[in-house]
N, C-alpha and C positions, 0 to 999 in steps of 0.2 A: 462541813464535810461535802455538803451538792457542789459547790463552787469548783473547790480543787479535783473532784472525780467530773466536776461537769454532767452531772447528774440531777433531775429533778425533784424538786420535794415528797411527788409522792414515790418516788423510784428511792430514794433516803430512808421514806419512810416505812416501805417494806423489807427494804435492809434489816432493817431494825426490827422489824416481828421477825424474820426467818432467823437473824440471831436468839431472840427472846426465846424463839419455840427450839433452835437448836441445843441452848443454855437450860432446857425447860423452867421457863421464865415466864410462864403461861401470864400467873395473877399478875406480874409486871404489867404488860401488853392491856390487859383488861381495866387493871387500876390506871394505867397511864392515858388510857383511851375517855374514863370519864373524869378526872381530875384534869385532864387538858385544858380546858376555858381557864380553870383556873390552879394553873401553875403555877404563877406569880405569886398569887396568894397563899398556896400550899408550901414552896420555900420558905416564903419568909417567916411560918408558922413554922415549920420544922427546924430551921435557924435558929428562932427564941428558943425553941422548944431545948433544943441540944445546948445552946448556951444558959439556959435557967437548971439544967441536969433533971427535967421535968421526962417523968414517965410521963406512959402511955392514961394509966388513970388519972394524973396531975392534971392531966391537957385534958379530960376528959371533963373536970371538976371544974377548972376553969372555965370551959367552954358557957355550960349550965350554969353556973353563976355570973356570967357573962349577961348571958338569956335573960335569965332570973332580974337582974339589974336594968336589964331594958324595959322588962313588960313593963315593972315596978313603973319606970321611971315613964312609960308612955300614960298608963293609968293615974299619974299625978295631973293634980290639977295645974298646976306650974308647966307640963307638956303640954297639955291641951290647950291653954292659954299661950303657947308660944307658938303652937301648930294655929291655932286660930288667927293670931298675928301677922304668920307668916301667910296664911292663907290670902287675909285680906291685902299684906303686899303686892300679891301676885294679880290680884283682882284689877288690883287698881294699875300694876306696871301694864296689864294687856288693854285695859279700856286705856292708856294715856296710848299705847301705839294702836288699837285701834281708832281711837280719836284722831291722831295723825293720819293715819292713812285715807281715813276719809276726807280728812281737808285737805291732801294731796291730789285723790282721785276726785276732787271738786274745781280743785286746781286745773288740772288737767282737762277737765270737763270745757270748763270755763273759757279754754284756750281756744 
């Protein structure tokens, strides 16, 4: 819509509140303003949501048993030992490029 009116984003985008408050669309504008980072995210959750014929409570159950499944699964000793693994990957990929860049800037010393 800014393109073809040749119009700026935020000029778009108060188009779009004086519509919302002339439609009194108040809670739109409010909800729209904090689920914006994640929009993306909010679609494609409403997308399943309308394609599985999932109510509002469904989504709700889901969500918490979602949760429910992660804690579970952070508190296993099986997570912890992978987070520890992965930890130690990472220890050693920054000492292998710290160790390079010190023999780089010795290199370079050297010169």
């Amino acid at each position: 819509m800014a393109i073809k009116l040749d119009m700026s984003a935020d000029d778009v985008d108060k188009v779009y509140r004086q519509f919302w408050a002339l439609e009194r669309l108040h809670q739109l504008e409010i909800v729209y303003y904090e689920i914006k980072p994640y929009l993306s995210s909010f679609l494609r959750l409403f997308k399943i949501m309308k394609q599985q014929g999932m109510g509002e409570q469904e989504v709700v159950n889901a969500v918490k048993f979602a949760d429910k499944l992660i804690n579970d699964a952070k508190n296993s000793e099986d997570y912890q030992k992978i987070e520890k693994i992965a930890e130690e990957k990472v220890n050693a990929t920054l000492q292998d490029k710290k160790a390079m860049l010190v023999t780089a800037l010795i290199a370079i010393l050297e010169t």
